[in-house]
N, CA and C of each residue as an Amber inpcrd file, in Angstrom:
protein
   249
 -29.1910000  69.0990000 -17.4300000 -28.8310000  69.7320000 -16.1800000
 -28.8110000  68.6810000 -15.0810000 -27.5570000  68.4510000 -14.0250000
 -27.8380000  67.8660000 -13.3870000 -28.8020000  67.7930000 -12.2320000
 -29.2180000  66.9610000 -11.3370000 -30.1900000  67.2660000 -10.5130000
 -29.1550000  67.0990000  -8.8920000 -28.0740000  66.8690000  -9.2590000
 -27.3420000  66.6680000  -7.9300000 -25.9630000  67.4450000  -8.1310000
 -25.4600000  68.6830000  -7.5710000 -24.3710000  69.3710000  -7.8600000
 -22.8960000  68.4990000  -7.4900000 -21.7490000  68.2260000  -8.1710000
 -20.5920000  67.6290000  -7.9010000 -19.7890000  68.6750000  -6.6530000
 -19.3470000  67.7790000  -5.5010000 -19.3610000  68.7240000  -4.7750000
 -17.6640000  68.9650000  -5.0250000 -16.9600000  70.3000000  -4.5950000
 -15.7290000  70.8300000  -4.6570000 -14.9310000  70.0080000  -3.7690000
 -13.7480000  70.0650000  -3.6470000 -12.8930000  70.0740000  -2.2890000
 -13.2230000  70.7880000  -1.1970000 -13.1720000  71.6550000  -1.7020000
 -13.4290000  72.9300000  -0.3880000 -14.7660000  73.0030000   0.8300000
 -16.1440000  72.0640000  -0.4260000 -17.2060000  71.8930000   0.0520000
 -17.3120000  70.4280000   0.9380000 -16.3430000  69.8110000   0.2850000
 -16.5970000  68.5510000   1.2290000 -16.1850000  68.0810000   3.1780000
 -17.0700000  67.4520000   3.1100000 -17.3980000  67.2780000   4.7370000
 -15.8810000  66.1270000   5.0590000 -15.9250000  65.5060000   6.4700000
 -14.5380000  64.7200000   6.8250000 -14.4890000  63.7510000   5.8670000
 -15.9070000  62.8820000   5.3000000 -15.6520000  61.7480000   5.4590000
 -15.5040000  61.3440000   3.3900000 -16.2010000  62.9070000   3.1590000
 -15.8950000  62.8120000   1.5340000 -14.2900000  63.0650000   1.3290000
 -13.4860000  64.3670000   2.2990000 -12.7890000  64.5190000   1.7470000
 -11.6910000  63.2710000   2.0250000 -11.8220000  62.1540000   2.6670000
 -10.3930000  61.1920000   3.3010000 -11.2500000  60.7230000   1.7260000
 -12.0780000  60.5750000   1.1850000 -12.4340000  59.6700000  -0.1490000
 -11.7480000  60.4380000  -1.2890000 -12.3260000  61.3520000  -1.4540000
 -11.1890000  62.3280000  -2.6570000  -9.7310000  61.8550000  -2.3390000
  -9.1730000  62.0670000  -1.0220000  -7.9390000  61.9340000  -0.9220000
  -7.3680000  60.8380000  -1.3850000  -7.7390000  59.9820000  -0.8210000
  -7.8640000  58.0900000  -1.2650000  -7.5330000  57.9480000  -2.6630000
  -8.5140000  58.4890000  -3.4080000  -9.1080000  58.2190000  -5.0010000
  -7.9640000  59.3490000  -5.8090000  -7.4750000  60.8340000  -5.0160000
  -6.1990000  61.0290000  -5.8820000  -5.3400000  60.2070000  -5.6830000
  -4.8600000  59.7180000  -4.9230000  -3.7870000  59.1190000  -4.3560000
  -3.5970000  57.5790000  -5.4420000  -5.0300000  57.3890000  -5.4240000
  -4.6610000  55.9990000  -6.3320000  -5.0730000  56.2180000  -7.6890000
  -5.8440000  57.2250000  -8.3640000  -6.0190000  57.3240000  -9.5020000
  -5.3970000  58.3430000 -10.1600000  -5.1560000  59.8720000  -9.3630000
  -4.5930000  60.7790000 -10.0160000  -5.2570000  61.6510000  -9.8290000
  -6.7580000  61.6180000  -9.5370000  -8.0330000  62.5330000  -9.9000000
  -9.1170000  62.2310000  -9.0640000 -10.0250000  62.6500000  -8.5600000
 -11.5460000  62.2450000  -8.4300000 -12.3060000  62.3320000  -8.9530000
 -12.7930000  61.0750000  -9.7860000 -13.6960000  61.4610000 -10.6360000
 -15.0230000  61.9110000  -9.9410000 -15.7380000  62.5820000 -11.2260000
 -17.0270000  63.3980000 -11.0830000 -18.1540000  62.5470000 -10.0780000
 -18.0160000  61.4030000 -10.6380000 -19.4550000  60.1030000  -9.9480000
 -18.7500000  59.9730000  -8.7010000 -17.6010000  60.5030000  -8.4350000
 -17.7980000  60.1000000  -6.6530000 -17.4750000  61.6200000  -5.9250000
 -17.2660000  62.2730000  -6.6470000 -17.9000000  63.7150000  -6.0610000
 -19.5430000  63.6500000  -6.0580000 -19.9900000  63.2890000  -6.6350000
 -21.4430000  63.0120000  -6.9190000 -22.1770000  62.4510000  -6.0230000
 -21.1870000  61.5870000  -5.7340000 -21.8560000  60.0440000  -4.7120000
 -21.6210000  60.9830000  -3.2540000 -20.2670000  61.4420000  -3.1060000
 -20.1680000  62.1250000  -2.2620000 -21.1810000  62.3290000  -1.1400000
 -22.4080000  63.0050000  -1.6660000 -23.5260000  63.5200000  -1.7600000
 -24.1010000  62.6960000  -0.4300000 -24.0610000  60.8760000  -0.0900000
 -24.0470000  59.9400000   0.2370000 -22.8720000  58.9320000   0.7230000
 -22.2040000  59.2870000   1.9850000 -20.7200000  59.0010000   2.0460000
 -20.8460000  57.3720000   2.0650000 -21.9240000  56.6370000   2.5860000
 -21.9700000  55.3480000   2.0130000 -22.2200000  54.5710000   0.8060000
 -22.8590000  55.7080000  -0.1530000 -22.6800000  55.5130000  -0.9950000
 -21.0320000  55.9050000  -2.2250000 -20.6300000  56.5580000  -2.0220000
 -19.6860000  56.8390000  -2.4800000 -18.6030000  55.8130000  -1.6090000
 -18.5620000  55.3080000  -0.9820000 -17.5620000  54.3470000  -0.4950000
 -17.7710000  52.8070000  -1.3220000 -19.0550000  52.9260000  -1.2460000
 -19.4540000  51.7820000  -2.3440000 -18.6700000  51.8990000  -3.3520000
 -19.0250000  52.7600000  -4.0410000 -18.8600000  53.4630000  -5.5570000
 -16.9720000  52.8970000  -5.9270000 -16.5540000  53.6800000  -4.2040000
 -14.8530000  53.8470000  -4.4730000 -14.4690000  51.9810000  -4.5480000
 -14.8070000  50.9140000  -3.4030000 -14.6700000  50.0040000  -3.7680000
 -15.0470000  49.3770000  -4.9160000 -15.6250000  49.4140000  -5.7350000
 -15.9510000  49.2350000  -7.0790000 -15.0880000  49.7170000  -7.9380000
 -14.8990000  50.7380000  -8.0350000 -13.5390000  51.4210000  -8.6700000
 -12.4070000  50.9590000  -8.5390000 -11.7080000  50.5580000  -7.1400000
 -10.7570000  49.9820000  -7.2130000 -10.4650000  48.3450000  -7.4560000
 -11.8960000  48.2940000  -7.4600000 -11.9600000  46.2300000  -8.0020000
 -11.7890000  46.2210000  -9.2600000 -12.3310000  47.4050000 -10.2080000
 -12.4240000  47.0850000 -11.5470000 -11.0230000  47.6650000 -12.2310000
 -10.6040000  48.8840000 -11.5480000  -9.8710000  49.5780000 -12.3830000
  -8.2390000  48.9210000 -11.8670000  -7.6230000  48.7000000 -10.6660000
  -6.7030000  48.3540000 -10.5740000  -6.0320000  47.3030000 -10.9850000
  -5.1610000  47.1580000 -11.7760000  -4.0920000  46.5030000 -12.2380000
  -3.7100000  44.9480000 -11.7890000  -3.0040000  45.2160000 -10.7740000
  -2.7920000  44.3240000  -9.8870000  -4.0180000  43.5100000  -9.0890000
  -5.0540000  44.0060000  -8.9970000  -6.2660000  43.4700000  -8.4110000
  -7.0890000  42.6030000  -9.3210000  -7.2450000  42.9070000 -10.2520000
  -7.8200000  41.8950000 -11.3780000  -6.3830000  40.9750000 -12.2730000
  -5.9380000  41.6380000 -12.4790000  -4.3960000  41.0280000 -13.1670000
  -4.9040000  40.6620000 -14.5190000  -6.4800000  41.1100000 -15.2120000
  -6.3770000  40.5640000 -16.4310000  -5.9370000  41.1890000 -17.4460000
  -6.3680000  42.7880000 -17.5260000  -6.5300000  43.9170000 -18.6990000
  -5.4460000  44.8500000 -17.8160000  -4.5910000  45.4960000 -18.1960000
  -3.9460000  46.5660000 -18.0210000  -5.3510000  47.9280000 -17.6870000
  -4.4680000  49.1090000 -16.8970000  -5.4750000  50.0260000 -17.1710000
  -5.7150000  50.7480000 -17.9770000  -4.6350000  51.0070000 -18.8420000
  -4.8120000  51.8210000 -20.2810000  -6.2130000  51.0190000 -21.3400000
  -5.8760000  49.8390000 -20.9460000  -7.1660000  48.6180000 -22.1400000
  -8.4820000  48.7530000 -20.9330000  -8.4540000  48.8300000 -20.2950000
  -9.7640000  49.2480000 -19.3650000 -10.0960000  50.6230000 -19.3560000
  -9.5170000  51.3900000 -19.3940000  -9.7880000  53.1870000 -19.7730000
 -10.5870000  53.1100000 -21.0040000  -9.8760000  52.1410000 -21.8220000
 -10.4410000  52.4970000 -23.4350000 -11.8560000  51.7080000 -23.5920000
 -11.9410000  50.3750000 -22.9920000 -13.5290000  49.8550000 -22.7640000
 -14.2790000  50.7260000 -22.1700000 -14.1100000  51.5830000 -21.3000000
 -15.2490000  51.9970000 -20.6160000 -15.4010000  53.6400000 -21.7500000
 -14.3420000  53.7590000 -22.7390000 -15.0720000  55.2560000 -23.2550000
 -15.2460000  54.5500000 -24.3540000 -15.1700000  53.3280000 -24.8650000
 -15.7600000  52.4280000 -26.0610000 -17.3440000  52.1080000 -26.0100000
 -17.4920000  51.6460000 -24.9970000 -19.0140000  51.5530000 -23.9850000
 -19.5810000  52.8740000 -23.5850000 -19.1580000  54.0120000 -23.3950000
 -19.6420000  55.0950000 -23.4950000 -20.4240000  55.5420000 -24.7520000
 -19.3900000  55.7690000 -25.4150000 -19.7570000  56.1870000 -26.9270000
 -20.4440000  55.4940000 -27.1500000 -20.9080000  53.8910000 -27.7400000
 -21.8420000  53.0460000 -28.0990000 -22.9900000  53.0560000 -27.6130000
 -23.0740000  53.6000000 -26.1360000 -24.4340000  53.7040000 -25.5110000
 -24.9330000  55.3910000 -25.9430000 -24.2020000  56.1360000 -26.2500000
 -24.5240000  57.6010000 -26.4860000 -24.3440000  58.6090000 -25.3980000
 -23.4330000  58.1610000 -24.1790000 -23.0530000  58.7390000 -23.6520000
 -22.3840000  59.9160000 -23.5600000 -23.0490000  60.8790000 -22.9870000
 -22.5250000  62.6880000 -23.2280000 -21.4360000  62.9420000 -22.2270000
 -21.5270000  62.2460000 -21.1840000 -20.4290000  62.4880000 -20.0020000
 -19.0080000  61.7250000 -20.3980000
């Protein structure tokens, strides 16, 4: 059970929702850990710059994002990750 609820769209305050917006806009989706982070709008801004250092394409120029999608649920699974 979590101990911190993922917050909705509907629930979020100004400064989560320009972050959701942001994070569809460049990923497609918001993921769960920054609805989460949300929770903490400096923290979740953290979170989002991190996201876009690791996951974007053009910003690292080494791994495509399809070969970075698949490390991080390769590294999931190996650690026993349920999420």
């Amino acid at each position: 059970m979590a101990l911190l609820p993922i917050i909705s769209d509907a629930e979020a305050g100004p400064e989560a929702k320009s972050l959701f917006d942001h994070s569809t806009r460049m990923f497609g989706r918001v993921a769960n850990a920054m609805r989460v982070a949300a929770h903490s709008p400096k923290l979740a801004q953290s979170i989002y710059g991190f996201m876009v250092a690791a996951l974007r394409e053009e910003i690292t120029g080494i791994l495509d994002v399809r070969t970075k999608a698949l490390v991080i649920l390769k590294t999931s699974m190996l650690n026993g990750c349920k999420y």
